[in-house]
N, CA, C and O atoms as a CHARMM CRD file, in Angstrom:
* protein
*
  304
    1    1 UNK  N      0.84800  -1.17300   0.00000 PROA 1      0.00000
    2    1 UNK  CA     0.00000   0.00000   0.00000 PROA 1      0.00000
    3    1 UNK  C      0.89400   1.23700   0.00000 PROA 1      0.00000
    4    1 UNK  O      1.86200   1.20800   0.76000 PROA 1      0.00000
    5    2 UNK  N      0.70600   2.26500  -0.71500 PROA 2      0.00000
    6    2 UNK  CA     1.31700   3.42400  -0.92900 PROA 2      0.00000
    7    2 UNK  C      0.52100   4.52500  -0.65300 PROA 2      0.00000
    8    2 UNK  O     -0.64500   4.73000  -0.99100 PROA 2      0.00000
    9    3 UNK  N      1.32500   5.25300   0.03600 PROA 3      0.00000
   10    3 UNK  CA     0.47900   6.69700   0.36900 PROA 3      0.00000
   11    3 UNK  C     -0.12500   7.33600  -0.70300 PROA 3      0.00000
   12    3 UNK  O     -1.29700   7.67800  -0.54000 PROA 3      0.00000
   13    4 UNK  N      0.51100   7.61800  -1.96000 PROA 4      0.00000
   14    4 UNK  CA     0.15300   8.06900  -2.80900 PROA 4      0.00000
   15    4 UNK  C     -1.04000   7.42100  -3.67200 PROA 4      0.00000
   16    4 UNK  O     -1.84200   8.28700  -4.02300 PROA 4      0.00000
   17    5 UNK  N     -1.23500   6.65200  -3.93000 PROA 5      0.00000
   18    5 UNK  CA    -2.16800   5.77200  -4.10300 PROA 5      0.00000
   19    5 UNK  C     -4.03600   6.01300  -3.33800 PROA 5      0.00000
   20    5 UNK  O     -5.20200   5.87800  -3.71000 PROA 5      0.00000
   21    6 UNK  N     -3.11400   6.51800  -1.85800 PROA 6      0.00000
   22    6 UNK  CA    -4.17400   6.40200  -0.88100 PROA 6      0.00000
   23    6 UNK  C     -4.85800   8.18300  -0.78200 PROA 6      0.00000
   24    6 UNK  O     -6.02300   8.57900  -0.74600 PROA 6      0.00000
   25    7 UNK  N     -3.71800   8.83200  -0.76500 PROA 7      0.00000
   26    7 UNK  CA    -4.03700  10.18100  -1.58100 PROA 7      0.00000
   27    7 UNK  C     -4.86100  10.91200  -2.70200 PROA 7      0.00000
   28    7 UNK  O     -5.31100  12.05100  -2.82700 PROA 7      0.00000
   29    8 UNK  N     -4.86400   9.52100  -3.62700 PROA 8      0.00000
   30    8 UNK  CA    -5.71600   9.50000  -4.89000 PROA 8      0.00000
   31    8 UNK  C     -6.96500   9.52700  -4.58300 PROA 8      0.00000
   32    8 UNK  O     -7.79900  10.41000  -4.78700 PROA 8      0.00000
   33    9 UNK  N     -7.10600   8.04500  -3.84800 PROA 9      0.00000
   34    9 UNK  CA    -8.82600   7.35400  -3.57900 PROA 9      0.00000
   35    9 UNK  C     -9.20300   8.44000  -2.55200 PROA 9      0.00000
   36    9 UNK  O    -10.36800   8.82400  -2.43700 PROA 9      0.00000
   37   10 UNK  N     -8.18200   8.93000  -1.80200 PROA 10     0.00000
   38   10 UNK  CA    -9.02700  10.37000  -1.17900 PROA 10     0.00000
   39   10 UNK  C     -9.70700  11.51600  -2.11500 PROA 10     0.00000
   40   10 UNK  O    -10.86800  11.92400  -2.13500 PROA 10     0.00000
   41   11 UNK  N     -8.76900  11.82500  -2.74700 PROA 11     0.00000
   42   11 UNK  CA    -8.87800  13.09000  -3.48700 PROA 11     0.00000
   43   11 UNK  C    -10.33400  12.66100  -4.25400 PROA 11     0.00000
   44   11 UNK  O    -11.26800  13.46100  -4.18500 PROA 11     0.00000
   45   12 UNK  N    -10.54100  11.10400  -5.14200 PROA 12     0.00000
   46   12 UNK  CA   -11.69900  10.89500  -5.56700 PROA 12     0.00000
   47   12 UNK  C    -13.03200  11.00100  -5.16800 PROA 12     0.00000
   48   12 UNK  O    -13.97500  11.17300  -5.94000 PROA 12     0.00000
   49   13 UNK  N    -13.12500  10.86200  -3.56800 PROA 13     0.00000
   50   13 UNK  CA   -14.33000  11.21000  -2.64400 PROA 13     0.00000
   51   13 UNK  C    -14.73100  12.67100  -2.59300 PROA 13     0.00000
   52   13 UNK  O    -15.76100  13.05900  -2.04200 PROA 13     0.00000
   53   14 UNK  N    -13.77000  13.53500  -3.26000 PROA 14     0.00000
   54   14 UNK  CA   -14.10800  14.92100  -2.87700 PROA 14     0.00000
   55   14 UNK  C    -14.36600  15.66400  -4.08200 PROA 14     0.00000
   56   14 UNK  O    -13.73300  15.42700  -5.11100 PROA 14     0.00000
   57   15 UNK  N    -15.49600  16.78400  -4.00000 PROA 15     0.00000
   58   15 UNK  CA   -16.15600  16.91000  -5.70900 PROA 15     0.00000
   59   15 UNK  C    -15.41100  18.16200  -5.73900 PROA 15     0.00000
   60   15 UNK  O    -15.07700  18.41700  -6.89700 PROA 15     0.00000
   61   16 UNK  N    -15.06300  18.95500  -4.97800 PROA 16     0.00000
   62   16 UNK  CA   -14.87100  20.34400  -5.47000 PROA 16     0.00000
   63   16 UNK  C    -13.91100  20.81300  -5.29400 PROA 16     0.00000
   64   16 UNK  O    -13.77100  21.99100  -5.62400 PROA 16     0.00000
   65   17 UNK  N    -12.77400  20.05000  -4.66200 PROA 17     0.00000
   66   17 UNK  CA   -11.57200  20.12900  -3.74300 PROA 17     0.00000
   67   17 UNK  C    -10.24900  20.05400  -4.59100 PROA 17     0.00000
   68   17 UNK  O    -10.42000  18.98200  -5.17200 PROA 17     0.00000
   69   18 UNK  N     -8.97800  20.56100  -5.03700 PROA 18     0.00000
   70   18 UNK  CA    -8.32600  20.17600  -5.77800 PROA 18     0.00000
   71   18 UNK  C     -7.26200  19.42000  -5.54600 PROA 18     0.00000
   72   18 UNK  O     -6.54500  19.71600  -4.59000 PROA 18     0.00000
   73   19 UNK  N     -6.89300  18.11700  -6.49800 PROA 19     0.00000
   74   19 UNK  CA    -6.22500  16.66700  -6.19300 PROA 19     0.00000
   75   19 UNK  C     -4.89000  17.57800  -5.58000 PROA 19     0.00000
   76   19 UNK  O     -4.42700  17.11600  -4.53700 PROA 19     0.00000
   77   20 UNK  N     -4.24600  18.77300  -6.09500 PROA 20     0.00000
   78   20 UNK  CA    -3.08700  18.82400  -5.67900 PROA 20     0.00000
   79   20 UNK  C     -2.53800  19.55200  -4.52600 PROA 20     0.00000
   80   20 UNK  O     -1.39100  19.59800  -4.07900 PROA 20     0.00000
   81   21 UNK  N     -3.90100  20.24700  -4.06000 PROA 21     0.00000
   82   21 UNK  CA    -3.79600  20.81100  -2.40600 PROA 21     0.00000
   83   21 UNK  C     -4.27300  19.17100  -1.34000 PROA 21     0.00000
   84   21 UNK  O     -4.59800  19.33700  -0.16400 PROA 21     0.00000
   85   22 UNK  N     -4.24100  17.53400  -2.02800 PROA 22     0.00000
   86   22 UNK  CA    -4.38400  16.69100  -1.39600 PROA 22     0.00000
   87   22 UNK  C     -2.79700  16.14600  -1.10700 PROA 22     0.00000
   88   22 UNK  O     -2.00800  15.65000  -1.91200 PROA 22     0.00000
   89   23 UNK  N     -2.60300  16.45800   0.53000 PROA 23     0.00000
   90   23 UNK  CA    -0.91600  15.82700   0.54200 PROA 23     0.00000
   91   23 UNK  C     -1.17900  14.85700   2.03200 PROA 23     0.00000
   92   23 UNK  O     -2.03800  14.78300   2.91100 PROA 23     0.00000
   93   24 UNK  N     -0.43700  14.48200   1.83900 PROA 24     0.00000
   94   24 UNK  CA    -0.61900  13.89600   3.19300 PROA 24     0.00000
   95   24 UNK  C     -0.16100  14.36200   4.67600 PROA 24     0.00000
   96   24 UNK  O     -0.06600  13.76700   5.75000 PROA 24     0.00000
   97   25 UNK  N     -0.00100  15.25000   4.39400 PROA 25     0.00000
   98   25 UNK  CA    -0.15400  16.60800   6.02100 PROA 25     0.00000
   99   25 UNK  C     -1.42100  17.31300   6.03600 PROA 25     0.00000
  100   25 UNK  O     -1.77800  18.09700   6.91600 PROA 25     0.00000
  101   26 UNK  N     -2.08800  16.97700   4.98800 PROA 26     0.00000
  102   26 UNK  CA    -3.44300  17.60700   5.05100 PROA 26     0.00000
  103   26 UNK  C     -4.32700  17.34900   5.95100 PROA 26     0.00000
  104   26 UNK  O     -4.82800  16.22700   6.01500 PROA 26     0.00000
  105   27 UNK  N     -4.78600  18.68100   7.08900 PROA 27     0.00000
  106   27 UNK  CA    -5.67800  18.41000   7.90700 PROA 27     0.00000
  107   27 UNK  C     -7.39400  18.21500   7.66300 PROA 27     0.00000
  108   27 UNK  O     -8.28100  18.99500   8.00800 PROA 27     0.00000
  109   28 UNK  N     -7.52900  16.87700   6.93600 PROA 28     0.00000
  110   28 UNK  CA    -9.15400  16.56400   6.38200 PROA 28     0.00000
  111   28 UNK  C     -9.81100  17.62500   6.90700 PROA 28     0.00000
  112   28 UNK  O    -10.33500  18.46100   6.17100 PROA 28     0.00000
  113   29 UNK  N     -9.85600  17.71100   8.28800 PROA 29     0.00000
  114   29 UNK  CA   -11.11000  18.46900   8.66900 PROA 29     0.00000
  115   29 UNK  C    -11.17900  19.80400   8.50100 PROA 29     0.00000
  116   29 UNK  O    -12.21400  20.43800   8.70800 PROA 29     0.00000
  117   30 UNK  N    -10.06100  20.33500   8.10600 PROA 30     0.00000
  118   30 UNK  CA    -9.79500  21.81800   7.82400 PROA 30     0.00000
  119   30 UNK  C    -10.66100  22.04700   6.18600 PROA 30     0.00000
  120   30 UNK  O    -10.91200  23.17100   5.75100 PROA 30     0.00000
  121   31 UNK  N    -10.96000  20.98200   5.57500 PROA 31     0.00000
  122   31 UNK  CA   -11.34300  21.29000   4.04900 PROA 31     0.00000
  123   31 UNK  C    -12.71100  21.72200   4.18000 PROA 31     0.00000
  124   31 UNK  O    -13.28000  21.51000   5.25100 PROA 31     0.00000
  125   32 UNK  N    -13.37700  22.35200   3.15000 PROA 32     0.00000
  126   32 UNK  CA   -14.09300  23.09600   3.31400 PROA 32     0.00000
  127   32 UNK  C    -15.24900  21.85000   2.85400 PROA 32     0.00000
  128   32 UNK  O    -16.41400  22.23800   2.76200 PROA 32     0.00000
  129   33 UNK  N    -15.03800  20.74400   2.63700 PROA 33     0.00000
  130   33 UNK  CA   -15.86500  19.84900   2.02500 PROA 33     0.00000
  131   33 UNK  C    -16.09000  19.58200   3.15800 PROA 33     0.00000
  132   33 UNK  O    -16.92400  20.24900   3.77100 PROA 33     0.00000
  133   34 UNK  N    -15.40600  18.51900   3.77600 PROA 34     0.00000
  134   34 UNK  CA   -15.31400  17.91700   4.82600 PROA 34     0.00000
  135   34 UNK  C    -16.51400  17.53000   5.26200 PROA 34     0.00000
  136   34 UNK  O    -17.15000  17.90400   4.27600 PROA 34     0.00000
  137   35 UNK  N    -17.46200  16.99200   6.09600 PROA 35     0.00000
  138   35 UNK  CA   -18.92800  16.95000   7.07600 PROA 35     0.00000
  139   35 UNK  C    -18.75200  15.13600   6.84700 PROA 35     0.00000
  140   35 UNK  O    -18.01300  14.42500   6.16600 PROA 35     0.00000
  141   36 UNK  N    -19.75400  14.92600   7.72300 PROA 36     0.00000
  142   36 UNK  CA   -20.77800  13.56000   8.08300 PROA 36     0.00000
  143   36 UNK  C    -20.31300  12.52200   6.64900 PROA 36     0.00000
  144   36 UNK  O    -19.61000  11.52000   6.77700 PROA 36     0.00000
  145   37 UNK  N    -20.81400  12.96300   5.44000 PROA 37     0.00000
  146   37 UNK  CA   -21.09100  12.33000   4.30300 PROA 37     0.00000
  147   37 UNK  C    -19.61400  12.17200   3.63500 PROA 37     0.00000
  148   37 UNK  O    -19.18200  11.14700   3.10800 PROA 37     0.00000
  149   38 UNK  N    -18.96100  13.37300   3.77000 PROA 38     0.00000
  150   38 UNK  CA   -17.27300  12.71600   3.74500 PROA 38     0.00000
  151   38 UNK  C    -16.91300  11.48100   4.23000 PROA 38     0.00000
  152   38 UNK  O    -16.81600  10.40400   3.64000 PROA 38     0.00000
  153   39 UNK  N    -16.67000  11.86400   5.73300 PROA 39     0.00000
  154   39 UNK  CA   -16.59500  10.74200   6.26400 PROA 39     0.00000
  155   39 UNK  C    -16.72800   9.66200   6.25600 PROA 39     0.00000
  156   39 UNK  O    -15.86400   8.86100   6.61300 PROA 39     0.00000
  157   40 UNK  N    -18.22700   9.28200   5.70700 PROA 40     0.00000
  158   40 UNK  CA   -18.60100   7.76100   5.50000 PROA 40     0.00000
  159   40 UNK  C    -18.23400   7.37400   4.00900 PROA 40     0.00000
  160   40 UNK  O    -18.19400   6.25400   3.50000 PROA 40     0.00000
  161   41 UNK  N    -17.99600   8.52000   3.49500 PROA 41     0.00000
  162   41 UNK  CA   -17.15200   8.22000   2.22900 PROA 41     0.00000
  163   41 UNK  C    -15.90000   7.81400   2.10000 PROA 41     0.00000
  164   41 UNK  O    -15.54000   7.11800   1.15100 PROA 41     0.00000
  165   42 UNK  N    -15.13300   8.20100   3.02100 PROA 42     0.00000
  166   42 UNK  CA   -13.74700   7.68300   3.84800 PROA 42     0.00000
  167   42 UNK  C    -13.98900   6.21800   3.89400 PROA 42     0.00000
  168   42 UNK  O    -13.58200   5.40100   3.06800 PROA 42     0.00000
  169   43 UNK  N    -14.78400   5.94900   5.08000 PROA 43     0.00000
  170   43 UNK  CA   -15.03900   4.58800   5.64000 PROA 43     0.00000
  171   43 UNK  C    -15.42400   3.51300   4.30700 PROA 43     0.00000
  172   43 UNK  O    -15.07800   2.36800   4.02000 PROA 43     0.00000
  173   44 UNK  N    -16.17900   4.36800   3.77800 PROA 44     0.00000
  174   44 UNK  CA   -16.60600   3.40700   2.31100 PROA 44     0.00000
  175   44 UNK  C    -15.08500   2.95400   1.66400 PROA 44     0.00000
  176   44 UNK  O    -14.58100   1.83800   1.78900 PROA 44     0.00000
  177   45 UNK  N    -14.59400   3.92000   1.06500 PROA 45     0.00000
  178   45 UNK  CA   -13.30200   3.75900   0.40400 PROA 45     0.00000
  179   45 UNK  C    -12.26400   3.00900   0.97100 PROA 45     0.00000
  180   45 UNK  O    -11.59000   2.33000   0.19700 PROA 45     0.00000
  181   46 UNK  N    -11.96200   2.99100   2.33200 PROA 46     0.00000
  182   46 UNK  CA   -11.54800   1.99300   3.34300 PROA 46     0.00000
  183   46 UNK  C    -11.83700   0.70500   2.87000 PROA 46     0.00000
  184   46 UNK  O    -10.98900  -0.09200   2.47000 PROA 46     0.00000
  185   47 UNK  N    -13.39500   0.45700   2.93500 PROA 47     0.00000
  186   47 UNK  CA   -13.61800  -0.80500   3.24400 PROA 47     0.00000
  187   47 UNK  C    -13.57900  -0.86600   1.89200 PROA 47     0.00000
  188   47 UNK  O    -13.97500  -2.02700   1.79300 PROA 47     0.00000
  189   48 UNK  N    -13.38600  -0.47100   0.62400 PROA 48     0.00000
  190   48 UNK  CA   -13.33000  -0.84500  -0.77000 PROA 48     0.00000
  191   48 UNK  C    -12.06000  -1.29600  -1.11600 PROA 48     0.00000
  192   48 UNK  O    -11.76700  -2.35100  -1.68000 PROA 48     0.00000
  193   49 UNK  N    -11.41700  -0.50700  -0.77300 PROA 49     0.00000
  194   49 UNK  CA    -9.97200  -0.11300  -1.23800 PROA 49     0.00000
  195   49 UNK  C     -8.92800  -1.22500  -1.10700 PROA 49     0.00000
  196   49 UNK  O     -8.26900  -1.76300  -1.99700 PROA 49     0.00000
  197   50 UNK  N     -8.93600  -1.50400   0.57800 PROA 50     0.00000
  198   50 UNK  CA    -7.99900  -1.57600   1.66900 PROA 50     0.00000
  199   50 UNK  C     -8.69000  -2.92800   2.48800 PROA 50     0.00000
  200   50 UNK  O     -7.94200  -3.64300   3.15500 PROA 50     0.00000
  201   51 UNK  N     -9.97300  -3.19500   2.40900 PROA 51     0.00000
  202   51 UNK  CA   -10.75800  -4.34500   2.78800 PROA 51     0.00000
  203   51 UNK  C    -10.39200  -3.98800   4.32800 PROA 51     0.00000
  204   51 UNK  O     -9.94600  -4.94400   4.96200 PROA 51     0.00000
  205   52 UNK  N    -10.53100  -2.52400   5.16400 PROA 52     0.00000
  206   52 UNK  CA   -10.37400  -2.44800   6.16400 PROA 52     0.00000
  207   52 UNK  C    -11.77500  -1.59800   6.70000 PROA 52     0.00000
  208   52 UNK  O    -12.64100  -1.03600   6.03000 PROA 52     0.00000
  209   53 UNK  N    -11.65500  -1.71800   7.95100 PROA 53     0.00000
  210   53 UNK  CA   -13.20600  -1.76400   8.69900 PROA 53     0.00000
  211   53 UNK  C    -12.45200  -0.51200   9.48100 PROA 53     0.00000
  212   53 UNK  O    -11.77800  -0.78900  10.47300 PROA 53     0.00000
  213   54 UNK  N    -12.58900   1.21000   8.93200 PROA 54     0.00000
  214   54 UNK  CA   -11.93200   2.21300   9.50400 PROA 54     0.00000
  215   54 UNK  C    -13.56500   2.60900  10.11400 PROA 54     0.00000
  216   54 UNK  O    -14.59000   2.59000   9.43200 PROA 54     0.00000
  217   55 UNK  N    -13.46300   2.97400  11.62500 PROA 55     0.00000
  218   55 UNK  CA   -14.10600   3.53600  12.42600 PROA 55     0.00000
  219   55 UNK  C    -14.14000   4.88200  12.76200 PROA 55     0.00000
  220   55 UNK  O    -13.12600   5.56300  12.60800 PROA 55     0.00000
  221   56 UNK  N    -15.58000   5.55200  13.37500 PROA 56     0.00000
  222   56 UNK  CA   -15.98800   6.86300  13.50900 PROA 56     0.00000
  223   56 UNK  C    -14.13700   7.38100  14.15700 PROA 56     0.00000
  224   56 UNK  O    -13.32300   8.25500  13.85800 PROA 56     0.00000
  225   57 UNK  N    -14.21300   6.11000  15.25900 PROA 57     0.00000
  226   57 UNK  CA   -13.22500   6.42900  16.30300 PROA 57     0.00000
  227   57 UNK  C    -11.72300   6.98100  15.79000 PROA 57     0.00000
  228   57 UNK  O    -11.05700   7.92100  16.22400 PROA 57     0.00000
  229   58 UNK  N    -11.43700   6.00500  14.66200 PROA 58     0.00000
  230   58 UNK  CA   -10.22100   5.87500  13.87200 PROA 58     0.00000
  231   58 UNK  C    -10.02600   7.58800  13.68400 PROA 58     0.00000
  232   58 UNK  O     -9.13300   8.33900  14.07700 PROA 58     0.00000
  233   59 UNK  N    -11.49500   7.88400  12.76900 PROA 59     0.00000
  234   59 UNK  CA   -11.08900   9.41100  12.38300 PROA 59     0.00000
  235   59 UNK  C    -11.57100  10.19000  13.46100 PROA 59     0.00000
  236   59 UNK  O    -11.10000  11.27600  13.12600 PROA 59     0.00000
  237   60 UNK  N    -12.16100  10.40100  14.49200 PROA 60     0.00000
  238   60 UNK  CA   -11.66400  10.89000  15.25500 PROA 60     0.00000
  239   60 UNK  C    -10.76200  11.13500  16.23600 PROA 60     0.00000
  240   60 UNK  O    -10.83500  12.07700  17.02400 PROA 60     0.00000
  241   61 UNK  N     -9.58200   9.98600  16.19700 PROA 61     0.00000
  242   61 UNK  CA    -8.35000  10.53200  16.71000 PROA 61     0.00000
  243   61 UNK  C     -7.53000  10.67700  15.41500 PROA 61     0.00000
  244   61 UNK  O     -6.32600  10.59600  15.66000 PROA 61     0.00000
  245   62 UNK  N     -7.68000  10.77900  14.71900 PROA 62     0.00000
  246   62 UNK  CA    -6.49500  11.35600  13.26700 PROA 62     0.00000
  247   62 UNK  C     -6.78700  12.56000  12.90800 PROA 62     0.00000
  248   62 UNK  O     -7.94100  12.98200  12.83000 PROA 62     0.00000
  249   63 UNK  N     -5.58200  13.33000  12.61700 PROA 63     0.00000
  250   63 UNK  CA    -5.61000  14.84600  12.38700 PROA 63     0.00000
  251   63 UNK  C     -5.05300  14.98600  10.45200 PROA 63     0.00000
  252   63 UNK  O     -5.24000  16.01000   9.79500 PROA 63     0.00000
  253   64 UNK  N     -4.68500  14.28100  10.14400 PROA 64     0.00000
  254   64 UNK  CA    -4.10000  14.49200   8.89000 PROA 64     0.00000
  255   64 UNK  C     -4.10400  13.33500   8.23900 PROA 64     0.00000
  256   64 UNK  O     -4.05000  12.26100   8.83700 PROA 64     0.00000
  257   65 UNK  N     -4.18700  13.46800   6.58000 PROA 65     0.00000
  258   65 UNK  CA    -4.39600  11.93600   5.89700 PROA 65     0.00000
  259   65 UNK  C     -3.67500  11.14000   6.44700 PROA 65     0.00000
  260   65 UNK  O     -4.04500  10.07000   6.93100 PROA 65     0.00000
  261   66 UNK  N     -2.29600  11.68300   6.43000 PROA 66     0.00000
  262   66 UNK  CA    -0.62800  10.56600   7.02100 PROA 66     0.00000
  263   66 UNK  C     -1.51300  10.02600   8.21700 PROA 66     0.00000
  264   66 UNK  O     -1.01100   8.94900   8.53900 PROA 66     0.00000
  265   67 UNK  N     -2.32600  10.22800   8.81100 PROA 67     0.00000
  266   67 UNK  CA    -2.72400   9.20500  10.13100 PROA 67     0.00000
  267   67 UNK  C     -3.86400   8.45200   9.87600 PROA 67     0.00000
  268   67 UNK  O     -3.98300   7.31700  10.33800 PROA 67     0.00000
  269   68 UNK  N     -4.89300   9.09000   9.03600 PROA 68     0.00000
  270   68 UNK  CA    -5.80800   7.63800   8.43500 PROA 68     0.00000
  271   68 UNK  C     -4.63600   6.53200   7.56500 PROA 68     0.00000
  272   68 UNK  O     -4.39500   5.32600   7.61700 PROA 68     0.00000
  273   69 UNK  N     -4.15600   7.59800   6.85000 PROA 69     0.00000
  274   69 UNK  CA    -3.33100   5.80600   5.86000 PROA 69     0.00000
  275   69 UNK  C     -2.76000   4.79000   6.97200 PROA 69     0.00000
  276   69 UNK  O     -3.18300   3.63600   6.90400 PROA 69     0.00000
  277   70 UNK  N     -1.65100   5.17500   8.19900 PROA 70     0.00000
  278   70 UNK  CA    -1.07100   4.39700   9.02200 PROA 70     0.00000
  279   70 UNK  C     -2.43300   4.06000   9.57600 PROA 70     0.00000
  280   70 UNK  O     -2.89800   4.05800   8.43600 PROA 70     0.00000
  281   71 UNK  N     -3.30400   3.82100  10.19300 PROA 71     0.00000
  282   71 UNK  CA    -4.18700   3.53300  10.68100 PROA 71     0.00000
  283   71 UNK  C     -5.22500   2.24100   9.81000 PROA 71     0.00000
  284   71 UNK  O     -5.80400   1.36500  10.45200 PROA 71     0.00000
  285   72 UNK  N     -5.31400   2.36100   8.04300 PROA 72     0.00000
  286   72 UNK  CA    -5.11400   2.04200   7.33400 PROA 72     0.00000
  287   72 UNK  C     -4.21300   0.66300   7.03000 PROA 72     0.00000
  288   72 UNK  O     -4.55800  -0.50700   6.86300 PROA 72     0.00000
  289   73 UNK  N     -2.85600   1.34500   7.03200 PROA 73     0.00000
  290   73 UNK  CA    -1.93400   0.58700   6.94700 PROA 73     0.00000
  291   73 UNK  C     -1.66700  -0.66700   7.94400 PROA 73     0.00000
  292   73 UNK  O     -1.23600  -1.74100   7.52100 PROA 73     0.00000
  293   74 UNK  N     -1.94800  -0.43700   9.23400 PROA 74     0.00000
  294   74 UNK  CA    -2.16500  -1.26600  10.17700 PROA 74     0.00000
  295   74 UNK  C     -2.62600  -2.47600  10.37700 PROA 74     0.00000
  296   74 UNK  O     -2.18800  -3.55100  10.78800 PROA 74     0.00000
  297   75 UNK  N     -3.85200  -1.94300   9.89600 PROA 75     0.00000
  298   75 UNK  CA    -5.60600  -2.68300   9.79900 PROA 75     0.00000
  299   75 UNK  C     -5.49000  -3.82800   8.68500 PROA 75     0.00000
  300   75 UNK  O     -6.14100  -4.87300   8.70200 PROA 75     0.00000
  301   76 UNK  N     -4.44100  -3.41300   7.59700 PROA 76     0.00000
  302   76 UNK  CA    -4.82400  -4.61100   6.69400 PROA 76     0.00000
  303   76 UNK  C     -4.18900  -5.37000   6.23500 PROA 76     0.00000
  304   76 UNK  O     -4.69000  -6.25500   5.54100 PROA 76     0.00000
């Protein structure tokens, strides 16, 4: 699994957001997209992607992509 990779399937969940302000110091919740329906768009892509079961909990202790992917990375 590659960050960059994981950067992508992020950037794809987001409609209005641009792929190249997506890095992996990026604080998700700072984006102006961001809400509820993100999120489970996260979790979706998780469990698509990565065949991992990422929780409310997961993203609420992660501050930046670099900590969903390790979290991610962990899990699968």
């Amino acid at each position: 699994m590659e960050i960059n990779a994981f950067l992508k399937n992020f950037a794809d969940i987001l409609d209005d957001t641009d792929a190249a302000l997506i890095t992996q110091e990026t604080v998700f919740r700072d984006l102006d997209e961001w809400n509820s329906l993100t999120a489970l768009s996260l979790i979706a892509m998780a469990d698509e992607e990565y065949d991992v079961k990422l929780t409310g909990d997961d993203i609420k202790s992660s501050n930046s992509l670099q900590d969903i992917f390790e979290i991610i990375k962990n899990k699968a």
